[in-house]
C-alpha positions as CSV (number, residue, x, y, z in Angstrom):
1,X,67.0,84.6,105.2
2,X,68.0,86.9,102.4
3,X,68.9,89.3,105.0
4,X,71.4,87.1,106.8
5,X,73.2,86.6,103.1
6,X,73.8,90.3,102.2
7,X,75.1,90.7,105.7
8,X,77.3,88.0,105.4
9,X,78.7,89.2,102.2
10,X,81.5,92.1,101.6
11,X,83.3,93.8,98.6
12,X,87.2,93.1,98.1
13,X,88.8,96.6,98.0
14,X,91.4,95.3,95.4
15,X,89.2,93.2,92.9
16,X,86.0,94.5,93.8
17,X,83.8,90.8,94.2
18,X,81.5,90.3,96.8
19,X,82.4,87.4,98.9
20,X,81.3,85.6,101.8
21,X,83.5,86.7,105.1
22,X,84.9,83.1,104.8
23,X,86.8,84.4,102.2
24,X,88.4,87.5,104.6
25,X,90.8,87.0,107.4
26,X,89.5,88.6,110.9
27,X,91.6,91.3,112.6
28,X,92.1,89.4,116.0
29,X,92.4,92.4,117.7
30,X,89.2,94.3,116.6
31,X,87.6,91.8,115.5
32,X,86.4,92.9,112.0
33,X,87.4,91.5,108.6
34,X,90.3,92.1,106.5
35,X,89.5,94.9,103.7
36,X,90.9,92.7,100.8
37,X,90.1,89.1,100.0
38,X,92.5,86.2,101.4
39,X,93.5,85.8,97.6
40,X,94.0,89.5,97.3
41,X,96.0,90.1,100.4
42,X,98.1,86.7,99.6
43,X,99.2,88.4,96.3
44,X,100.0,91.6,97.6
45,X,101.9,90.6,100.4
46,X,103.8,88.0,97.5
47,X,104.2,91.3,95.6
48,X,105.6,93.2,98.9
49,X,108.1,90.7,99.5
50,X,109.6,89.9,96.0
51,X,109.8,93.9,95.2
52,X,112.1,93.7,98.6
53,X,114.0,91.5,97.9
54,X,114.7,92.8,94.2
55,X,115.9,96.1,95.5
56,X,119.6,97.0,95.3
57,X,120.8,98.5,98.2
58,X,123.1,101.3,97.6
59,X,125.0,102.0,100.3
60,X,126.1,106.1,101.3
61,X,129.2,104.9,103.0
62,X,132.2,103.2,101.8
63,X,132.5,99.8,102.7
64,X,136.3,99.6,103.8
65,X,136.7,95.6,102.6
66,X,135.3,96.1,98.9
67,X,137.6,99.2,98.5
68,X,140.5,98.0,96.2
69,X,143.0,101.0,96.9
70,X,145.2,100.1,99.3
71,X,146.1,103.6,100.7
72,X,141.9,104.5,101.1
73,X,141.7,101.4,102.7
74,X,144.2,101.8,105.2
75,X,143.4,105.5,105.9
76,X,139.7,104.2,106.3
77,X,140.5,101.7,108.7
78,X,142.6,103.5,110.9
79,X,140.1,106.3,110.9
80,X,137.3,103.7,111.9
81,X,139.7,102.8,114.7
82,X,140.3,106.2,116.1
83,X,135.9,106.8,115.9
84,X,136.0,103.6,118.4
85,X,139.0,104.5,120.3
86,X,137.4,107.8,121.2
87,X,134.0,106.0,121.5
88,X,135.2,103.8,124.1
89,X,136.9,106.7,125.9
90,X,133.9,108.7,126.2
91,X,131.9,105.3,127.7
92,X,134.3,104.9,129.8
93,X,134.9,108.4,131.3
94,X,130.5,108.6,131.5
95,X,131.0,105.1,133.7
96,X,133.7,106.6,135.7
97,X,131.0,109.3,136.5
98,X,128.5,107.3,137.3
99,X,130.3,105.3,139.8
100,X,131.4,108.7,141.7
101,X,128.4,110.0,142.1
């Protein structure tokens, strides 16, 4: 009987308790238990998602509607124009191939 108990118990790898495998969720794929509690992994997954959603996200490119000069922003949009222009040009010609061949 006492055997069948420590089996069925297993340390948390965050808080460190032994606890019943009730208290860990099962990997449906393999089949064995979660290394941190249901309480542990609940927090930390909490944690995860508030820490994302806090993060400012700097952007590296200019964003052409929140620039306020109005000579940037035209040069940036006709710039952005020509990068599709040519983009569609280059789809195009790589169809045009396709279908000959």
């Amino acid at each position: 009987m006492e055997q069948k108990n420590k089996k069925s118990l297993r340390t948390c790898g965050c808080c460190l308790k032994k606890l019943p495998l009730e208290a860990f969720y099962i990997n449906k794929r393999t089949q064995n238990p979660d290394n941190y509690c249901k309480e542990c992994r609940k927090a930390t997954c909490r944690k995860r998602y508030h820490h994302t959603q806090i993060i400012n996200d700097t952007r590296s490119y200019p964003v052409i509607t929140e620039t306020n000069d109005y000579n940037l922003r035209m040069t940036l949009i006709l710039h952005a124009r020509q990068v599709v222009r040519e983009s569609i040009a280059r789809k195009r010609r790589s169809l045009r191939e396709i279908a000959i061949d």
